[in-house]
PABA-862387 format. One record per residue (C-alpha): x, y, z; residue number from 1. Coordinates in Angstrom, 2 decimals, padded with zeros to 5 digits. Example, Ala and Ser with C-alpha at 12.3 -4.5 7.8 and 13.67 -1.06 7.14 Angstrom:
<fivos>
((012.30 -004.50 007.80) 1)
((013.67 -001.06 007.14) 2)
</fivos>
This chain:
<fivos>
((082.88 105.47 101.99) 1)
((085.06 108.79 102.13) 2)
((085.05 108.10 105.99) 3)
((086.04 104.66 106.05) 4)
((089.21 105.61 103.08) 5)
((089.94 108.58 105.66) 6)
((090.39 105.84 108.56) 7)
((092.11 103.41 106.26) 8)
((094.32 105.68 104.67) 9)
((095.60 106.78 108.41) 10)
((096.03 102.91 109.77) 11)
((097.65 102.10 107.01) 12)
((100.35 104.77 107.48) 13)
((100.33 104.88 110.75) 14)
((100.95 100.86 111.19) 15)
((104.16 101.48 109.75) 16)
((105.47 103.67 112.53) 17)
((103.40 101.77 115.16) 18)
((105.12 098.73 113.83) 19)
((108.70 099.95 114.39) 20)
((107.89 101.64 117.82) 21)
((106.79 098.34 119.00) 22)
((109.60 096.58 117.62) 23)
((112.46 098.64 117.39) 24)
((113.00 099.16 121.36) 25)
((113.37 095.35 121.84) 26)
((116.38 095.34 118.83) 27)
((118.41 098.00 120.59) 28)
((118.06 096.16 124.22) 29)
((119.46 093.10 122.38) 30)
((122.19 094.77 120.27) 31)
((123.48 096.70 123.46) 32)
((123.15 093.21 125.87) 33)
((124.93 091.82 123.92) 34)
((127.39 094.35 123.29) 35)
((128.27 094.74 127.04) 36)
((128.21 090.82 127.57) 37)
((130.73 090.29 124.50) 38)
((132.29 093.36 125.48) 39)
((132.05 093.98 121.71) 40)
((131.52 097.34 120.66) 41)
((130.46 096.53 117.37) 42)
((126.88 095.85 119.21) 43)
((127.00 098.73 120.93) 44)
((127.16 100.86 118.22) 45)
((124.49 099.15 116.62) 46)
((121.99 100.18 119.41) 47)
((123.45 103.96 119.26) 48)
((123.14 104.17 115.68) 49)
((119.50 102.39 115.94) 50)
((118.44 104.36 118.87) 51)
((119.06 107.58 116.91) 52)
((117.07 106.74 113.70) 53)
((114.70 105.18 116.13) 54)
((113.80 109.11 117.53) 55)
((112.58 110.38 113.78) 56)
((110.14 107.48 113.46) 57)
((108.59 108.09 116.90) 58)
((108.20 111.49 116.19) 59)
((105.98 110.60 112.75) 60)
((104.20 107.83 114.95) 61)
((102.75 110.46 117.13) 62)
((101.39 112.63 114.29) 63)
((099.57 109.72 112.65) 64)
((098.80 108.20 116.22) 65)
((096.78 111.72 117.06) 66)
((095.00 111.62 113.81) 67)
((093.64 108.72 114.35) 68)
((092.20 109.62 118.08) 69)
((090.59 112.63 116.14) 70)
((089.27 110.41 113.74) 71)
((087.39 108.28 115.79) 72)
((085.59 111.15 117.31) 73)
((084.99 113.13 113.60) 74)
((084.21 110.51 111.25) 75)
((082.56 107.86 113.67) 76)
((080.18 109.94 116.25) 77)
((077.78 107.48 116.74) 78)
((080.23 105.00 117.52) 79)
((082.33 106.69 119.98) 80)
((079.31 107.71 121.86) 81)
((077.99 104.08 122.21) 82)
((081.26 102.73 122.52) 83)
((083.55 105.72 123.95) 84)
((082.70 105.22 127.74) 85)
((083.45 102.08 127.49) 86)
((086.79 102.22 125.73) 87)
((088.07 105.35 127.50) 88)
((090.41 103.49 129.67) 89)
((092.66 101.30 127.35) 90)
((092.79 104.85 125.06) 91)
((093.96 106.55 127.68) 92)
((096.05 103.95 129.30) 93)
((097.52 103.60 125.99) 94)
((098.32 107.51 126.17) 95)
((100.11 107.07 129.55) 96)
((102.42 103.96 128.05) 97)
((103.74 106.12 125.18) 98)
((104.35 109.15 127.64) 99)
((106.26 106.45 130.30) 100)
((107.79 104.91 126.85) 101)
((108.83 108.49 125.52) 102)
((110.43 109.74 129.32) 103)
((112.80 106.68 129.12) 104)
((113.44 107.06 125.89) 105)
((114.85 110.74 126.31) 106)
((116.55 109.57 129.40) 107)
((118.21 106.53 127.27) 108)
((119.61 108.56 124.64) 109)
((120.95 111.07 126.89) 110)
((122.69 108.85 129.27) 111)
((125.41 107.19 126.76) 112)
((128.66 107.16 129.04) 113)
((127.87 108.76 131.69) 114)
((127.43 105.15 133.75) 115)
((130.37 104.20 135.35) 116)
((128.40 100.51 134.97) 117)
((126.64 100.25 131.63) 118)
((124.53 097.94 132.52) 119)
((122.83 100.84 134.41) 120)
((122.19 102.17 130.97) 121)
((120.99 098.88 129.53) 122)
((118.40 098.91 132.25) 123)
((116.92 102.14 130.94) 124)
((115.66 099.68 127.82) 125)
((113.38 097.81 130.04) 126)
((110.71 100.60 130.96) 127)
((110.72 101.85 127.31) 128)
((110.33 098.26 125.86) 129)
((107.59 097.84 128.49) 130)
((105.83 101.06 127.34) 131)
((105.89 100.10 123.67) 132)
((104.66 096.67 124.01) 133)
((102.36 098.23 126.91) 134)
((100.96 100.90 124.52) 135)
((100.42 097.83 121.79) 136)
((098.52 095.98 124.12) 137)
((096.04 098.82 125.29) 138)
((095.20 100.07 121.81) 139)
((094.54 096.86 120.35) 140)
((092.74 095.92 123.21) 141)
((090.11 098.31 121.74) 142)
((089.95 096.97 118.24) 143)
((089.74 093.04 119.77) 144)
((086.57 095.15 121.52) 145)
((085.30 095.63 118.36) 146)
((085.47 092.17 116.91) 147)
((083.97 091.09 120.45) 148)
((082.12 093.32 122.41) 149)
((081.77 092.25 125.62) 150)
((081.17 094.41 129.46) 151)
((078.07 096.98 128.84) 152)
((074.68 096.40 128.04) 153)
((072.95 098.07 125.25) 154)
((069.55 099.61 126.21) 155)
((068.11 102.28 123.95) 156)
((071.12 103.30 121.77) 157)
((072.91 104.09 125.06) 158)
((075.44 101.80 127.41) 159)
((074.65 100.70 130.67) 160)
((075.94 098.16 133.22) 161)
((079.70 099.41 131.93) 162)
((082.53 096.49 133.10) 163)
((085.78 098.61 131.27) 164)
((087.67 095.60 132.71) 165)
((085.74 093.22 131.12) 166)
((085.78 094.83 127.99) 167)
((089.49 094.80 127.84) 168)
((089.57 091.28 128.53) 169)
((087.50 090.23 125.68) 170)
((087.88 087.06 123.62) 171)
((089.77 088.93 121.38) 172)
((092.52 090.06 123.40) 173)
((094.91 087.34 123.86) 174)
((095.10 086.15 120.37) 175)
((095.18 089.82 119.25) 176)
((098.08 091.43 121.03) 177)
((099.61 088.27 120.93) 178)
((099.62 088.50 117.26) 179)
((100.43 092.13 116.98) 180)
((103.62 092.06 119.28) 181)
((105.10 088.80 117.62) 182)
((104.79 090.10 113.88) 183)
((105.70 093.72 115.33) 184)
((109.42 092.10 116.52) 185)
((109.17 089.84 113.74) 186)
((108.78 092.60 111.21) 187)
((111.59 095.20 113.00) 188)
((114.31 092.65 112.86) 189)
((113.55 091.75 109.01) 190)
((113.68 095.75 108.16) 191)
((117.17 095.57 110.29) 192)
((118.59 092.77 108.89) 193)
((117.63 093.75 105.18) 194)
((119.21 097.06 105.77) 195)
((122.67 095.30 106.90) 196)
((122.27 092.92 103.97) 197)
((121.78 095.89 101.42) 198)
((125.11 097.08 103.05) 199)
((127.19 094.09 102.55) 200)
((125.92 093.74 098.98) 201)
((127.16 097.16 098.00) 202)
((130.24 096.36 099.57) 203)
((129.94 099.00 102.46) 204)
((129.78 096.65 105.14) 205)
((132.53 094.84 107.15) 206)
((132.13 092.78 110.78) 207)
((129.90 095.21 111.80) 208)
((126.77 094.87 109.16) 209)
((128.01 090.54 109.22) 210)
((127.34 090.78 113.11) 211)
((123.85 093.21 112.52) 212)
((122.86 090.70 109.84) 213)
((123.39 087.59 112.29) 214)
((122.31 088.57 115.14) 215)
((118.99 090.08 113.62) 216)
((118.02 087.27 111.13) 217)
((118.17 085.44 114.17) 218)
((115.61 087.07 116.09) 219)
((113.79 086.99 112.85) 220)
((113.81 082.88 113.02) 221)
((112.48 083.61 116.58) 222)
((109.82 085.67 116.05) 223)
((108.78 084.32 113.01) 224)
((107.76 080.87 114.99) 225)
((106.05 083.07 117.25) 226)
((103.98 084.81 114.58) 227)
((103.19 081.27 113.15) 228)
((102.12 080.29 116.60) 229)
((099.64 083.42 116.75) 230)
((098.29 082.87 113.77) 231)
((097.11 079.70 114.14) 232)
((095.74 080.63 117.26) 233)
((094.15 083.21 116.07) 234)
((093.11 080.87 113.18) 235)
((090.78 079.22 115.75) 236)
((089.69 082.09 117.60) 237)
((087.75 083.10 113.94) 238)
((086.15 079.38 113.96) 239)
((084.71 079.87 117.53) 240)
((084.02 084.04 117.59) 241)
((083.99 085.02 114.09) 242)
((083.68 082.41 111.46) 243)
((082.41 084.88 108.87) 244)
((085.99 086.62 108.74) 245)
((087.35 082.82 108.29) 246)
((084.73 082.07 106.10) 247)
((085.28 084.71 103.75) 248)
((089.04 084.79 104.15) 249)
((088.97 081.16 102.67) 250)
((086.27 081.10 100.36) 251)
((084.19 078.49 102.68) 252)
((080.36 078.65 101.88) 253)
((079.61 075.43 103.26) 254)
((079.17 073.90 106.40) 255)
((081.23 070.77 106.77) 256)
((083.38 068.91 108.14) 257)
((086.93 068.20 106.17) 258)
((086.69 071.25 105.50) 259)
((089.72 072.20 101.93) 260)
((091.97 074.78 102.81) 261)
((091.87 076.96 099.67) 262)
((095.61 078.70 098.82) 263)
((095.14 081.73 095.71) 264)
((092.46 080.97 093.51) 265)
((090.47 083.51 091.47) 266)
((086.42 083.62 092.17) 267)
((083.84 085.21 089.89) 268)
((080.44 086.52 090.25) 269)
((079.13 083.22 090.70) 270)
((081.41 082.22 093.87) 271)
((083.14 079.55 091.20) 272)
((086.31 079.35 092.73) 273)
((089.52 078.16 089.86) 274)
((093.12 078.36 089.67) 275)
((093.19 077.23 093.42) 276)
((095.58 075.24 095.22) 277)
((093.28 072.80 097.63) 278)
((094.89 071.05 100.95) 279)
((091.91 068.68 102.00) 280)
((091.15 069.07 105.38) 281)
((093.19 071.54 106.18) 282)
((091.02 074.54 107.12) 283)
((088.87 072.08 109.17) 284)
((092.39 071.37 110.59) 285)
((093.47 075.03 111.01) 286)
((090.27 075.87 113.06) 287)
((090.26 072.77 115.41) 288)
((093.67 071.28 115.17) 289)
((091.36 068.39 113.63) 290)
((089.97 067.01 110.42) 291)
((086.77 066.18 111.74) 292)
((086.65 070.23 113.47) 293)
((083.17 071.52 111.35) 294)
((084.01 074.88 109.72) 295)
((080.79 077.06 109.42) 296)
((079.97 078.38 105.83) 297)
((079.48 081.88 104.94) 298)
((076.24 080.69 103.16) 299)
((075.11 080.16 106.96) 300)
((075.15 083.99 107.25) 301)
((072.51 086.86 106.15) 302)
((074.10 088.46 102.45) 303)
((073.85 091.87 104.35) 304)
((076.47 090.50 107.05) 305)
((079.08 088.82 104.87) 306)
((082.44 090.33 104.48) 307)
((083.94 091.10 101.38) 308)
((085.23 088.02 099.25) 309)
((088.08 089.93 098.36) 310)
((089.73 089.83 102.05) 311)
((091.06 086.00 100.96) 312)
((093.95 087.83 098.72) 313)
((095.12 089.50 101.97) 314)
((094.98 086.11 104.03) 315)
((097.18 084.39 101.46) 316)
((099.61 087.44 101.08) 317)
((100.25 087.61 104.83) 318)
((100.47 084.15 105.35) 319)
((102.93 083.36 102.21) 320)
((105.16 086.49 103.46) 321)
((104.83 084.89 106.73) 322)
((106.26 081.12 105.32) 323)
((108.74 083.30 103.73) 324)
((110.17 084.36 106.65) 325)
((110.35 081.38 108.13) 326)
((112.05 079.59 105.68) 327)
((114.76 082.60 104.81) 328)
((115.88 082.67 108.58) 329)
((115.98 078.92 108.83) 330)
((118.13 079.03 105.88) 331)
((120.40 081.95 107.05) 332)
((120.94 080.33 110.02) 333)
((121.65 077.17 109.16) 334)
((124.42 078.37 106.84) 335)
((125.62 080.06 109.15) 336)
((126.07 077.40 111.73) 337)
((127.36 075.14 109.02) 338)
((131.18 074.92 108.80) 339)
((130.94 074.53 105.06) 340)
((127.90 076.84 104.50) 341)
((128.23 080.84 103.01) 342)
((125.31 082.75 104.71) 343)
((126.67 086.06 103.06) 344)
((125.70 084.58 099.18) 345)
((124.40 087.25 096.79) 346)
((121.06 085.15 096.28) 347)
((120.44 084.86 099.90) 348)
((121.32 088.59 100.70) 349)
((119.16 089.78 097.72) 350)
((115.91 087.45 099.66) 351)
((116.73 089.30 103.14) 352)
((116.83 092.66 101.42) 353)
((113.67 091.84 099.58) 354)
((112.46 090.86 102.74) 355)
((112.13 094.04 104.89) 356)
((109.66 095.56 102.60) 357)
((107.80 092.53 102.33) 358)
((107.22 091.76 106.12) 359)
((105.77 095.59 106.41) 360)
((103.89 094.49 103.46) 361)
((102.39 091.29 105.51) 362)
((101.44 093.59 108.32) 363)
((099.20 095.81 105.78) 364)
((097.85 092.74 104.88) 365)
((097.26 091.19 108.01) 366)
((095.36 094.37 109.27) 367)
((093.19 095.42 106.28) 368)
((092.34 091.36 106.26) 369)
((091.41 091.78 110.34) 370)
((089.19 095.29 109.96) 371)
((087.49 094.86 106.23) 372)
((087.01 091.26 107.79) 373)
((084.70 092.44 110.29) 374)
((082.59 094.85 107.85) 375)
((079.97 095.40 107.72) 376)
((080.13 095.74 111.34) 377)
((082.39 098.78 113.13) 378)
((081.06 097.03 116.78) 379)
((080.08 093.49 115.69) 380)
((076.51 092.56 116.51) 381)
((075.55 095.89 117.58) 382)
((076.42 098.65 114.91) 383)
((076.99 099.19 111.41) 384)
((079.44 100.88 109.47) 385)
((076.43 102.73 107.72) 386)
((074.54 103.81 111.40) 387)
((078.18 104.87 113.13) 388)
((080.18 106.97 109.81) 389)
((078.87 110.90 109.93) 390)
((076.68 112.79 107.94) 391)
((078.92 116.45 108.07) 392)
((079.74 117.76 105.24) 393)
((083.45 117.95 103.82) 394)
((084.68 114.79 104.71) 395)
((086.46 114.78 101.36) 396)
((088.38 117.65 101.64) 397)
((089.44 116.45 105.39) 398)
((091.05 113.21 103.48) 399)
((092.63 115.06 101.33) 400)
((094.28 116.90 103.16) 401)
((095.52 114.34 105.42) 402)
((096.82 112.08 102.08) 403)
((098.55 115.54 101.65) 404)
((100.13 115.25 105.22) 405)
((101.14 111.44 105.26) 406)
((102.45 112.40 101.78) 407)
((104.47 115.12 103.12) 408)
((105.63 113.01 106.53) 409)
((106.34 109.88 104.49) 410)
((109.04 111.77 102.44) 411)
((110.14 114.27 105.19) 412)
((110.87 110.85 107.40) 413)
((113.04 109.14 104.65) 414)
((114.96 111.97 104.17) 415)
((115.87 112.72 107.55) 416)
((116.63 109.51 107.96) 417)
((118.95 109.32 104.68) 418)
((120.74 112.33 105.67) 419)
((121.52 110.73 109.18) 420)
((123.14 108.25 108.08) 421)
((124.59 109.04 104.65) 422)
((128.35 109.48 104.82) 423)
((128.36 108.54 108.09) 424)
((129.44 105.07 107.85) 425)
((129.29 102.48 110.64) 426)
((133.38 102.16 110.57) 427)
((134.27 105.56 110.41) 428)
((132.28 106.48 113.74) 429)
((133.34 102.96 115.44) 430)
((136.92 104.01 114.52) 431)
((136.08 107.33 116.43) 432)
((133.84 106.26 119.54) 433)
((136.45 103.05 119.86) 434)
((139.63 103.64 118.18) 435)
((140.89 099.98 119.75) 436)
((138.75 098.41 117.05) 437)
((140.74 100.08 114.01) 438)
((142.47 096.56 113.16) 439)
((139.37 094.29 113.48) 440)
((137.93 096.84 110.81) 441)
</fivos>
């Protein structure tokens, strides 16, 4: 237990950073494209100012990203030697895509002006977009390996016939990184466009938080549709490869066809499920884009090899955060394309600024849902939690001293970051860097 809150405690920090490295990259290429294409320096600035913050959260991400490589070797021995041959090459691929990502990246912030073109220093965004998508897709290649182990052969508690290709490309994959990249860009333009909406709120924030606040709520409306489209794809990848995890996620214990999709609810002791909100059909629906699609039941499964019931609260959280986001955007949007509409309204600013927080909040959802989904299993069908966590001593003071350490980063991060920017306003160093855009200011 100590060595599975150890792990937890770590993923759940370090998603946070590994969220904004994914998506933060793909926010400054836009801001600065669009800068040079308007010729509007408001944009550009936006990628400077972004770029910079950018740095301190990459620098957190590589603590927490090393713990958890450490991790996997200390807490889960048994694991990483079934398993560690075979998953060698997406870790260390993944190693080489944040080293290609991080080269660029120095490069990038070092090469403001001195262009005579600048879309030469636009291009510089493409290889460091490429190696923190790229480093997404490797690393998560290794948990879809988990949920579907595929490419070796297991012959007395050792791995032969070892296909590393093959166990990259398991079932998993697509619907996986898929998943992870859309909510990743989904979730970076939210925190972005919350931030410019807090701004214009306390009255700090002129053309240049209006344009941040546009043009990020609409990538928001973007992604959003694409993180709707994942998840129902991944919504029938758990019918066909892992309908325990859907099972349990929706309080299903019987096989049928028709199947009710259940929304909240409380369950007790007895798996009586009340307080619910039922959509008949739906989850049938959701697995098989069909009514008549037959949903297996988690009674169909051994009591030793069900996931916890409690995983359901994290389906519904990440999903209603998800409809959330969708519908905000939409709204922003349309307001803002309608002549008579106000997109900057106090009510509407206050739901983007809630907002930020809460699609961070769906991604801590959506992954503790995806890993205490699979329990008890650490490699599904072939290991246990129990048979792969260690037996060394001191495991407790280990977590405790890394809580000390994310502690300590968490607050050393914010305050760096606070300091960066405070006093600094967004007009003052546009009035600087372009002194041509006094008037529009």
């Amino acid at each position: 237990m100590i060595s599975r809150l150890l792990t937890s405690s770590t993923l759940i920090f370090h998603i946070i950073f590994a969220t904004i490295g994914v998506g933060m990259p793909i926010m400054i290429a836009i801001a600065e494209f669009i800068g040079i294409k308007k010729n509007d320096n408001h944009y550009l600035l936006l990628a400077r100012r972004w770029a910079r913050g950018f740095t301190i959260t990459v620098a957190v991400g590589v603590v927490t990203g090393t713990a958890i490589g450490l991790q996997l070797s200390l807490l889960w021995p048994s694991f990483m030697k079934v398993a560690g041959q075979i998953i060698a090459l997406p870790l260390f691929m993944e190693t080489f895509a944040f080293f290609f990502e991080a080269i660029f990246l120095g490069i990038f912030l070092y090469t403001w002006d001195r262009f005579k073109g600048k879309w030469t220093h636009w291009f510089l965004n493409l290889p460091i977009m490429i190696g923190s998508s790229a480093s997404a897709l490797f690393i998560t290649t290794v948990n879809a390996f988990m949920n579907t182990p595929q490419g070796f052969e297991l012959k007395d508690g050792k791995a032969i016939e070892i296909d590393p290709i093959a166990a990259m490309l398991n079932p998993a994959t697509p619907t996986k990184v898929f998943h992870v990249l859309t909510t990743s860009y989904m979730t970076m333009a939210f925190i972005l466009a919350a931030i410019a909406a807090y701004s214009i709120l306390m009255k700090k924030g002129g053309n240049y938080h209006k344009k941040a606040l546009r043009m990020t709520m609409t990538a928001v409306l973007v992604f959003s549709l694409g993180a709707a489209l994942a998840g129902d794809l991944s919504a029938k990848f758990l019918a066909e490869y892992q309908p325990e995890k859907l099972a349990a996620g929706e309080w299903h214990f019987e096989t049928e066809k028709n199947a009710d999709l259940i929304v909240f609810g409380t369950i007790d002791e007895n798996n009586e499920i009340s307080n619910e909100i039922r959509l008949p059909g739906f989850l049938s629906f959701l697995a098989g884009s069909s009514f008549d699609t037959e949903v297996i039941g988690l009674n169909d499964f051994p009591e030793d090899e069900r996931p916890p019931l409690w995983i359901h609260y994290m389906f519904d959280g990440m999903v209603s955060i998800g409809m959330f986001s969708i519908f905000i955007s939409f709204l922003f949007v349309l307001l803002w394309k309608w002549k008579k509409g106000n997109e900057f309204n106090k009510p509407l600013l206050w739901g983007i600024v809630a907002s930020g927080p809460l699609a961070m909040l769906a991604i801590e959802f959506g992954w503790i849902y995806a890993e205490v989904g699979r329990q008890p299993w650490i490699l599904r069908g072939y290991m246990k939690i129990a048979e792969a966590a260690t037996r060394a001593d001191g495991v407790a003071w280990i977590f405790a001293m890394f809580l000390a350490l994310y502690l300590m980063l968490g607050i050393l991060c914010v305050v760096v970051l606070i300091r960066m920017f405070k006093n600094k306003p967004a007009e003052a160093e546009l009035e600087k860097r372009f002194p041509t855009d006094r008037k529009e200011e």
